[in-house]
C-alpha positions in Angstrom: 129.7 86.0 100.0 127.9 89.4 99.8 125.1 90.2 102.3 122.7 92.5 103.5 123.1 92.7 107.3 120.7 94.7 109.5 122.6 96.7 112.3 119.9 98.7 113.4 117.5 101.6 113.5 117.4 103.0 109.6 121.1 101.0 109.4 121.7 97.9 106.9 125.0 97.3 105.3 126.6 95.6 102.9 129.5 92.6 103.6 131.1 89.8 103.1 130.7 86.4 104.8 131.2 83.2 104.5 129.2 80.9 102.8 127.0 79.1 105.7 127.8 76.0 106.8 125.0 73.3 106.3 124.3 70.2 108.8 123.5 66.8 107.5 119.4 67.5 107.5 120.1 71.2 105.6 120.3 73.0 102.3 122.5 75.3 100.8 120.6 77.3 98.6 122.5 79.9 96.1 119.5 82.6 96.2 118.6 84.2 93.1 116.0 86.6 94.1 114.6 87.8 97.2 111.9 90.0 98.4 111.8 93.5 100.8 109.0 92.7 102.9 106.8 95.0 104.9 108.1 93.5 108.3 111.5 94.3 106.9 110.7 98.1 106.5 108.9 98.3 109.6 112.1 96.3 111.8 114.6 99.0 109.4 112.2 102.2 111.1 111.6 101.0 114.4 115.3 99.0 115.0 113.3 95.3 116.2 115.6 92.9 114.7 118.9 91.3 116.3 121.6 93.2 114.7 124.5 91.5 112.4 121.6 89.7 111.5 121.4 88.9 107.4 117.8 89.7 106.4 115.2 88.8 103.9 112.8 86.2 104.0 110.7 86.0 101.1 113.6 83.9 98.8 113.7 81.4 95.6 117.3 80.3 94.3 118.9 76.9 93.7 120.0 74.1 95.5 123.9 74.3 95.5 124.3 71.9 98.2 122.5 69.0 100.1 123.5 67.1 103.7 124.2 63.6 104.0 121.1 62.6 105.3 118.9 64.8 102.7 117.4 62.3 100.3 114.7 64.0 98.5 116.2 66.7 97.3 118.9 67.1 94.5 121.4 69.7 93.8 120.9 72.2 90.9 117.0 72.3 91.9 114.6 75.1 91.3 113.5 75.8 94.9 111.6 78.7 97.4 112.4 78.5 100.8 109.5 78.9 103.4 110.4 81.0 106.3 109.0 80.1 108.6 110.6 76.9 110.2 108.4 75.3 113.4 109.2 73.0 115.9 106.3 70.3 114.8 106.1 69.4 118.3 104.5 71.6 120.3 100.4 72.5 121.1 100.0 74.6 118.4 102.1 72.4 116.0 100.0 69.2 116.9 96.3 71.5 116.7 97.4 72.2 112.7 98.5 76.0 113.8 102.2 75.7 113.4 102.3 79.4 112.8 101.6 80.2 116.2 104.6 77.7 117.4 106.0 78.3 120.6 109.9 77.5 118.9 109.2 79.5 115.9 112.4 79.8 114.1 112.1 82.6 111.1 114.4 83.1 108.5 116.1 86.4 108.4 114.5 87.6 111.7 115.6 84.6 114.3 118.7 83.0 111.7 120.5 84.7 108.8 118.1 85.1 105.6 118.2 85.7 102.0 119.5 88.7 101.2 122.7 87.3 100.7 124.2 85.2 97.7 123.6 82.0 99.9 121.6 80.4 103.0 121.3 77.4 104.9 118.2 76.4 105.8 116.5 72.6 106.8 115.6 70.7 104.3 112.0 70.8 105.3 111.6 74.6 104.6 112.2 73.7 100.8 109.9 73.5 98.0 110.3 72.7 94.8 109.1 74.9 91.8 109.9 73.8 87.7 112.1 76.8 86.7 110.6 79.7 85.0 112.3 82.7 83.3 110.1 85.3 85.6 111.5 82.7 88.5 111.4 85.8 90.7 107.2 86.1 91.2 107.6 83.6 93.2 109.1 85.9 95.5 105.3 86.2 96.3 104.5 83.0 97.5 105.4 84.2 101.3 103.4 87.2 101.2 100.4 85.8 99.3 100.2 82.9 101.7 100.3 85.2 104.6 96.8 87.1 102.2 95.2 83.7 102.0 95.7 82.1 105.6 94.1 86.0 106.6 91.2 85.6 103.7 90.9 81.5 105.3 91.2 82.9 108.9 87.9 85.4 108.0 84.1 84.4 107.0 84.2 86.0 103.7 81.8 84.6 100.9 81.4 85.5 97.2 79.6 88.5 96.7 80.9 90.1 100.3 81.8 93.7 100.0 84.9 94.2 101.2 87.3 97.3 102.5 91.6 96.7 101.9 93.1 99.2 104.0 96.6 99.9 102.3 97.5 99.0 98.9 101.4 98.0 100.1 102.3 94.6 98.7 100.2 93.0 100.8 97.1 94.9 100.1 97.6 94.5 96.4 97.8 90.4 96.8 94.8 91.1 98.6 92.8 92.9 96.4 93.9 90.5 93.7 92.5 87.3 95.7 89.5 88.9 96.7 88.8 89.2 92.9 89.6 86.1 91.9 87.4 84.6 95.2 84.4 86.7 93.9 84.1 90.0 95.9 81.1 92.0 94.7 83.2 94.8 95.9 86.7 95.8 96.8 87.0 99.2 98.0 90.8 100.1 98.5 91.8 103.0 101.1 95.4 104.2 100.8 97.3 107.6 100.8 99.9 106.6 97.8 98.6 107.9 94.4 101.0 105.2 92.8 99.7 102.3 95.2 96.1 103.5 94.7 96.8 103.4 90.3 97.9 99.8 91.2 95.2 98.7 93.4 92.9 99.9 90.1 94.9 97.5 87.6 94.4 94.9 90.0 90.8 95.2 90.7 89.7 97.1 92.8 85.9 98.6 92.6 86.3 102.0 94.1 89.7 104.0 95.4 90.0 106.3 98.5 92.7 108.6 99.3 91.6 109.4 102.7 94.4 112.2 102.9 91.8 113.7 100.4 88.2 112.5 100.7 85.8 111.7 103.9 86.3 107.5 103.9 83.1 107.4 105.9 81.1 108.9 103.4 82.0 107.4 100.7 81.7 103.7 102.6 78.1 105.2 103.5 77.7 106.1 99.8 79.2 102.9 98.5 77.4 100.3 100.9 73.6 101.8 101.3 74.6 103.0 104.7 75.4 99.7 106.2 78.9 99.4 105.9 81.4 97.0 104.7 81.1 92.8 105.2 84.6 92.2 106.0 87.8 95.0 106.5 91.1 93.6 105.7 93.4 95.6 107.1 97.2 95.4 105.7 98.1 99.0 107.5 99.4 98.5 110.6 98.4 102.4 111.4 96.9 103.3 114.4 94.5 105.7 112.2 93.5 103.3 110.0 92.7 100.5 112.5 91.2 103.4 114.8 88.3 103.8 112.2 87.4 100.1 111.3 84.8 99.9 113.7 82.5 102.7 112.4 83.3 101.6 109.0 82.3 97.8 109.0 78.3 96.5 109.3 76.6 95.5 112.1 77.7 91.8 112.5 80.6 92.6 110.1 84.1 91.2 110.6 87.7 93.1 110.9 90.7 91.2 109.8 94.2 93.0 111.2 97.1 91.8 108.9 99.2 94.6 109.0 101.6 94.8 112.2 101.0 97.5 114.4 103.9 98.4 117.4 102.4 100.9 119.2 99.2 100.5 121.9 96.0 101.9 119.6 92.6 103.1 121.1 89.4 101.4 119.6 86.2 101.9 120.3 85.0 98.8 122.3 81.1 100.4 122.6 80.9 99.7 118.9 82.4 96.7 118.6 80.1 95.2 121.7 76.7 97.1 120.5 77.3 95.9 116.5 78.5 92.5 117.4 81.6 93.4 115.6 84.5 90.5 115.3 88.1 91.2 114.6 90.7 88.5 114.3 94.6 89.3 114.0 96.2 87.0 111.4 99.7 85.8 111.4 102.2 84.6 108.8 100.6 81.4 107.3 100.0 77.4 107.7 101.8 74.9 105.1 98.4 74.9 103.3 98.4 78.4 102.4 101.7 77.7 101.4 101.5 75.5 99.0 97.9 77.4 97.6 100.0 80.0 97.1 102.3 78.1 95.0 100.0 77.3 93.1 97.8 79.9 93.0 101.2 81.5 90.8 101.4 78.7 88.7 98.2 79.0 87.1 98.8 82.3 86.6 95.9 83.5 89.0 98.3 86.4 90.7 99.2 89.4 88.4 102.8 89.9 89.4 103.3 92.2 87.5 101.9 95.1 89.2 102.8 93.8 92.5 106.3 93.6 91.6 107.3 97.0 90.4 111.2 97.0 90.7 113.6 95.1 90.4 117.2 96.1 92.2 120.6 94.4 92.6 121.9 93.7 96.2 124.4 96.9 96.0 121.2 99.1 95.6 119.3 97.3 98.6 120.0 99.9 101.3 118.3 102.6 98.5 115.4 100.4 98.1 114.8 100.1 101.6 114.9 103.9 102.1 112.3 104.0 99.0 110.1 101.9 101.0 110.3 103.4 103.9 109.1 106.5 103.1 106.1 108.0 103.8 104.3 107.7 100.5 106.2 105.1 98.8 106.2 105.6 95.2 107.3 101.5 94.3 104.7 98.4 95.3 106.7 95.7 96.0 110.6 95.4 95.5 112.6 92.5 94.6 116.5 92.0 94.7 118.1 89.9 92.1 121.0 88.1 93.8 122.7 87.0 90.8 
C-alpha cells in the first residue's frame, strides 16, 4: 500500500508497505480521507516524531476487515477512527481524564496512522458514522473535539467576550463553536489575510492583523477598557501567549490550546495582581468525541470554510510545505486516499 512516512526534520516521503496486519481485537480500515493536522506541521518543522513512522491522525474510511473476536462491528462500515487509544486502567483513565493517560497510545505519532491507503487500529478506537457524500468533514471530528474539551475545560458563558488567537484550523472550529455557544463577541487575532477572510465567514465580530494594527488598542477599544472574558489561544507562539496577560480582564481566564516547544516568558505580576487563570488543554475525552460527531451531523460546523483543499496522497509532501509556511494561504487540508 502507499503511505506517507515521516523521516524527519522538513522530510516525509512517499512508499509502499504492506497492508497492516490486524490481531483478533483490531480493525482494518481502508482510509478514504485524512486530515494535515497542526501537530503534524509543527513535528514536520521541528523533527519530534519517530521517523519511518506513517502519519496522520485525523481519518474516516471503511471497514475492510474485522478480528475474530470483534463482534460489533461489520465489514464495509462507514467508520472515523479516534486517535487517541488509552490504557483505561490507569489514574487518569479511572478519574474520567483518559487524555491525560499515562500509556497513551496515538495514532500516527506512537503507531502508524492514516496517511496511508490502510490502518490497523483496536476496535475500540472506532466509531460509526451513516455514509455521506461530503464523508470527508468528518475529518473534523478530531480537531473539533480537541475545540470543545478546551471550550468544556474553560468557564465560558453565553454572552462572554472572547479573544481566538490564530485562525489555523483550530481557531476556525473555534470561532465557529463559540458562535454557535452564544459569544457576544469573538475577536479573532491572526497574521494570515486568507485565515483572517475565513475567521469573518465563520463569525467572527471583529479581525486583527497584529502584523498591522496595535492588538492592545483595539482590545481596549473593543472591551470598554476591561479586557477580554476568556482568550483561547490556538497559536502555539511565544508572542502571542507572551501578550495574553495584559490582554484578558481582571479575573479573566487564558485557555492555551496551541502547542508551544520552546520555554516562553510571562508575566507572572499580572497574572497574580489580576487573579488571572490559565489552563493548558489537551487532545480530548470520549465525550467531546462523540459531541463532535454530532455536533457535524446536525450540520452545526461550517466545513466548508474550514476545509479549503482537498489533495491526493502523491501531492501530501506539497501540502505540508503549504502549511508550513509562514503565512499559510489554505485553512485546513484534507487528503483523499482513494
Amino acid at each position: 500500500m502507499k503511505a506517507a512516512v515521516f523521516k524527519g526534520t522538513r522530510e516525509i516521503t512517499i512508499e509502499d508497505r504492506p497492508i497492516p496486519e490486524i490481531g483478533e481485537n483490531d480493525v482494518l480500515v481502508r482510509v478514504a480521507y485524512c486530515g494535515i493536522c497542526g501537530s503534524d506541521v509543527q513535528a514536520y518543522k521541528m523533527g519530534n516524531y519517530p521517523e519511518d513512522i506513517v502519519i496522520g491522525h485525523e481519518i474516516v474510511g471503511y471497514i475492510e476487515k474485522v478480528g475474530r473476536n470483534v463482534d460489533n462491528l461489520e465489514e464495509g462500515a462507514c467508520v472515523v477512527v479516534n486517535a487517541l487509544i488509552p490504557c483505561g486502567e490507569c489514574f487518569y483513565c479511572r478519574q474520567g481524564r483518559s487524555n491525560l493517560c499515562n500509556s497513551l497510545d496515538q495514532v500516527g505519532i506512537t503507531r502508524d496512522g492514516g496517511l496511508a491507503e490502510y490502518i490497523s487500529v483496536p476496535s475500540r478506537a472506532i466509531h460509526e458514522l451513516a455514509d455521506d457524500k461530503d464523508l470527508y468533514k468528518y475529518t473534523l471530528v478530531d480537531p473539533l473535539s480537541n475545540v470543545l474539551h478546551a471550550i468544556y475545560l474553560s468557564s465560558f458563558k453565553p454572552l462572554n467576550i472572547t479573544l481566538v488567537q490564530g485562525a489555523g484550523p483550530i481557531g476556525l472550529l473555534t470561532i465557529n463553536v463559540l458562535k454557535n455557544f452564544g459569544a457576544r463577541k469573538i475577536l479573532v487575532s491572526e497574521i494570515s489575510p486568507m485565515r483572517l477572510e475565513l475567521a469573518k465567514r465563520i463569525g467572527a465580530s471583529h479581525l486583527i492583523n497584529p502584523l498591522e494594527e496595535n492588538i492592545f488598542e483595539v482590545i481596549d477599544s473593543e472591551t470598554d477598557g476591561e479586557g477580554v472574558d476568556i482568550i483561547f489561544d490556538c497559536t502555539g507562539a511565544p508572542e502571542a501567549i507572551q501578550a495574553n496577560a495584559t490582554l484578558v480582564r481582571k479575573g479573566g481566564e487564558i485557555i492555551v490550546i496551541g502547542i508551544c516547544e520552546v520555554p516562553v516568558n510571562f508575566d507572572f505580576f499580572t497574572l497574580v495582581y489580576h487573579e488571572i487563570t490559565i489552563k493548558g488543554s489537551y487532545a480530548q475525552r470520549i465525550i467531546e468525541y462523540d459531541d463532535a460527531i454530532k455536533m457535524i451531523q446536525k450540520h452545526n460546523i461550517r466545513y466548508r470554510d474550514v476545509i479549503t483543499k482537498i489533495v491526493s496522497l502523491d501531492s501530501v509532501i506539497d501540502a505540508f510545505k503549504i502549511l508550513a509556511s509562514k503565512k499559510p494561504i489554505e485553512g485546513k487540508i484534507v487528503v483523499n486516499i482513494f
